[in-house]
C-alpha positions in Angstrom: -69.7 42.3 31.9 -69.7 43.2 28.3 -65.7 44.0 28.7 -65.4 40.6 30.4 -67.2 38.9 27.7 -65.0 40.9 25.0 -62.1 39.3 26.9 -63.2 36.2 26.5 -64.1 36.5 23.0 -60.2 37.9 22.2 -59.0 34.9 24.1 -60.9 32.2 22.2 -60.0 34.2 18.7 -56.5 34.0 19.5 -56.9 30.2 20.7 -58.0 29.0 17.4 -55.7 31.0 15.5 -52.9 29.3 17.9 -54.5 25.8 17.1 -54.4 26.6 13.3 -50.8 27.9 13.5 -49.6 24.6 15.0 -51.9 22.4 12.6 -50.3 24.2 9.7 -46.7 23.7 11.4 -47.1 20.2 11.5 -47.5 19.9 8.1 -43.6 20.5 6.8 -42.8 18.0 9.3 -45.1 15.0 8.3 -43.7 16.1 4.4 -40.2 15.4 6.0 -40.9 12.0 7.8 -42.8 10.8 5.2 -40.3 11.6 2.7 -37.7 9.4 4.4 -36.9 6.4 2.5 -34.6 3.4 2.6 -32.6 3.7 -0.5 -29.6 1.5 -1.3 -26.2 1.7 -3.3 -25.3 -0.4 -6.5 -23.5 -3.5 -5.5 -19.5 -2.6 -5.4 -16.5 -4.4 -6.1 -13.3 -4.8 -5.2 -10.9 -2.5 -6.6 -7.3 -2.2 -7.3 -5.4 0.5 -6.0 -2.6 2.6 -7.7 -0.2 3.1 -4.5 0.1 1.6 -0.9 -1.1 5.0 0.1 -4.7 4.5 -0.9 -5.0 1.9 1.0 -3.9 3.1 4.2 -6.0 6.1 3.5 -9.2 3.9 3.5 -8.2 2.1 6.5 -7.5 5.4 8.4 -10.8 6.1 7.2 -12.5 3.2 8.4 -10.3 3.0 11.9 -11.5 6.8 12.7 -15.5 6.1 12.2 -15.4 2.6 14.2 -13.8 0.4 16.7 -12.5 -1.9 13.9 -11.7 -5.1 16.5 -15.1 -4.3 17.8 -16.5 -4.2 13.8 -14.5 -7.2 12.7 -16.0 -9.5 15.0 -19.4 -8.5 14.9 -19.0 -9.0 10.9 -16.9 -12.5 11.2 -20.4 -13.8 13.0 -23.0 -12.0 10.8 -20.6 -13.8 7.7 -20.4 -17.6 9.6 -24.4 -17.1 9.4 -24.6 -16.3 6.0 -26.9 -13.4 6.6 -27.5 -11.0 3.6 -28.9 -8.2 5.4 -26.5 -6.9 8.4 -27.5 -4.2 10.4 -24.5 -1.8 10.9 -26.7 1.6 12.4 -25.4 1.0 15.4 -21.8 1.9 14.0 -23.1 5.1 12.5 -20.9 4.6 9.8 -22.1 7.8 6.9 -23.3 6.2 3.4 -20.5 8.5 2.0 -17.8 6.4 3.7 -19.3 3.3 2.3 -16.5 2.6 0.1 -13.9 2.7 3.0 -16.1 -0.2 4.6 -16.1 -2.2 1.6 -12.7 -1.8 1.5 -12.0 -3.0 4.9 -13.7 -6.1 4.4 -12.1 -7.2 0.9 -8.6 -5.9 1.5 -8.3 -5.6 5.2 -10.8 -8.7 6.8 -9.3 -12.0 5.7 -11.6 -14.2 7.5 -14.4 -12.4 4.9 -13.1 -15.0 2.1 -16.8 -16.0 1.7 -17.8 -12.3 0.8 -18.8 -11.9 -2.8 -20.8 -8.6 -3.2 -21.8 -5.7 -0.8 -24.5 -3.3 -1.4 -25.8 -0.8 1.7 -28.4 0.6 2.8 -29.3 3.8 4.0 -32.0 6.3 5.1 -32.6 9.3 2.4 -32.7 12.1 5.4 -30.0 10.5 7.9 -27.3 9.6 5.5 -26.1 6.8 7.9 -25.9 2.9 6.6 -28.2 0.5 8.1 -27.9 -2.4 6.3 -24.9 -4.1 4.9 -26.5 -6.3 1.7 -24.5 -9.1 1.2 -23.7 -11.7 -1.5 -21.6 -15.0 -0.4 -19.2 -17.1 -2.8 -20.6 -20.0 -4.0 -18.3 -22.0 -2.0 -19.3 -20.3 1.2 -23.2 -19.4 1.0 -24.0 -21.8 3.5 -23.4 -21.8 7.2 -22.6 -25.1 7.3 -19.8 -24.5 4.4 -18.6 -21.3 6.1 -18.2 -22.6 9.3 -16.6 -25.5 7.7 -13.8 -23.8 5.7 -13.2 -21.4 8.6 -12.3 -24.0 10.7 -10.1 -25.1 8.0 -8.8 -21.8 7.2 -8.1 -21.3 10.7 -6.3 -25.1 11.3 -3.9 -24.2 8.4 -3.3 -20.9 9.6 -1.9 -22.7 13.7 0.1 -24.3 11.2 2.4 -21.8 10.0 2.2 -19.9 13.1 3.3 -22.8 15.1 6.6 -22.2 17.2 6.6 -18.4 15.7 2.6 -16.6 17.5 3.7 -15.7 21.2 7.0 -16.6 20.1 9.0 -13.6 22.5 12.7 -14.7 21.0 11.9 -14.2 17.9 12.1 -10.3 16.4 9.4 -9.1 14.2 11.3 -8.8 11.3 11.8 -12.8 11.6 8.3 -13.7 12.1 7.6 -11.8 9.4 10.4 -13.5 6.9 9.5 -17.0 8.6 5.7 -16.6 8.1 6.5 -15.6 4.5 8.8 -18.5 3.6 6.3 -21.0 4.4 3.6 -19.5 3.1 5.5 -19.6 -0.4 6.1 -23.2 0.4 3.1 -24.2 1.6 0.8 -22.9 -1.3 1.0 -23.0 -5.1 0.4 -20.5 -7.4 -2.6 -20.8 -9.7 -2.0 -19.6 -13.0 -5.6 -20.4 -14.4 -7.1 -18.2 -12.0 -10.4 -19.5 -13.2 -12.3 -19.8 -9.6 -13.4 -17.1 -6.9 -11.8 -19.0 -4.1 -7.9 -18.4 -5.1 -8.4 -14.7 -4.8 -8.8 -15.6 -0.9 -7.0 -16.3 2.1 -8.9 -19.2 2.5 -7.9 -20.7 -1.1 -4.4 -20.3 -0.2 -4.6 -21.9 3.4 -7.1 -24.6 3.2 -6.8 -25.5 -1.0 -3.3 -24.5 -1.0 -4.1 -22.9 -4.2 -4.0 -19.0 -5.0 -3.0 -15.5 -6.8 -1.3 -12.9 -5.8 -4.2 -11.5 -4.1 -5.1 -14.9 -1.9 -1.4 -14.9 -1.1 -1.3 -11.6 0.4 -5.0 -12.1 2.4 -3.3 -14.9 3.7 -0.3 -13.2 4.7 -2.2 -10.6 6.1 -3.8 -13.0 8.5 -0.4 -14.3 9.4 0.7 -10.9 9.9 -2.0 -9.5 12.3 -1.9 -13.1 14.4 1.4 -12.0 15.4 0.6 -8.3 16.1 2.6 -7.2 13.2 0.6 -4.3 11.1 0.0 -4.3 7.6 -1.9 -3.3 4.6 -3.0 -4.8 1.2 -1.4 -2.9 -1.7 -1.6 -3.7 -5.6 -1.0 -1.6 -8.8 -3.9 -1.0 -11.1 -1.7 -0.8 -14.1 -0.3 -4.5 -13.4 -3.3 -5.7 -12.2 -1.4 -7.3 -9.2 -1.2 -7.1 -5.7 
């Protein structure tokens, strides 16, 4: 009996030395959850690149973390809605790669003419963005507007495309030359540069207005409607593209 109840004794000492161990255990973990925290970026710009190879860097970036068909759409409807806070976790796209998104929607998204700023957030422990922060042009910061200059953007576009999209006698080389000759007819440069909207695709199609950076958003557009592949280059030192 008094071995049994020795036993016993042992086994209930060791119990609530287990149950301490675990409480203490616990404790690193709650620090950890309770020190994760949705912090966000400073709000980027667009930037100029020195060479053609930085760009296609980024969008080699951007095409090996995400489906980018799959992420352009989903954007192109958050951006018709004017939403500020889009939700991107499910793309599990890191907080390091931010730039590479940014850059895909400013230099490689044409139908994001309403985009203005982009800020992201992210968890402090996971690393991953959650939130795409946006900012929308003042002619654009409506659905109603966005809608309505997409639709415009996107009637000017059939346009130029007409007779050359799904066009199998034609080569690309002349879709491409085509496409580019009446674009250069069609808009006119805008040497004041004074508004947001001529630094878009849609200031070139729907104002026919733009600079050097509209034109080529535009032509990009043009470009990928006819399957032909392309990317946005510009020189920092001439402050072109």
């Amino acid at each position: 009996i008094i071995k049994r109840r020795e036993k016993m004794k042992t086994k209930k000492i060791f119990a609530v030395i287990l149950a301490v161990m675990l409480i203490i255990s616990a404790f690193p973990f709650c620090a950890f959850a309770s020190e994760e925290r949705l912090l966000y970026t400073k709000a980027l710009s667009p930037r100029l690149f020195g060479s053609p190879a930085d760009m296609t860097g980024s969008v080699g970036k951007i095409e090996s973390l995400v489906d980018t068909d799959e992420f352009r759409e989903y954007l192109l409807g958050e951006f018709l809605s004017c939403n500020t806070n889009i939700s991107v976790s499910a793309f599990n796209i890191p907080v390091k790669d931010s730039e590479a998104v940014s850059d895909f929607i400013w230099y490689h998204m044409p139908e994001a003419f309403g985009v203005d700023t982009l800020s992201f957030a992210y968890y402090s422990m996971s690393g991953n963005i959650v939130n795409l922060v946006v900012g929308y042009s003042a002619f654009s910061d409506t659905p109603a507007e966005y809608e309505s200059n997409f639709e415009a953007f996107t009637a000017s576009a059939d346009k130029m495309l007409s007779g050359i999209e799904n066009n199998s006698s034609l080569s690309d080389t002349e879709k491409a030359l085509l496409l580019h000759d009446r674009l250069a007819v069609y808009t006119e440069y805008d040497f004041d540069a004074s508004e947001r909207v001529v630094h878009t695709a849609y200031g070139a199609f729907a104002d026919r207005l733009a600079v050097c950076q509209g034109y080529a958003m535009a032509y990009m557009y043009l470009l990928n409607r006819v399957g032909i592949k392309n990317f946005y280059c510009s020189s920092e030192l001439l402050n072109h593209g």
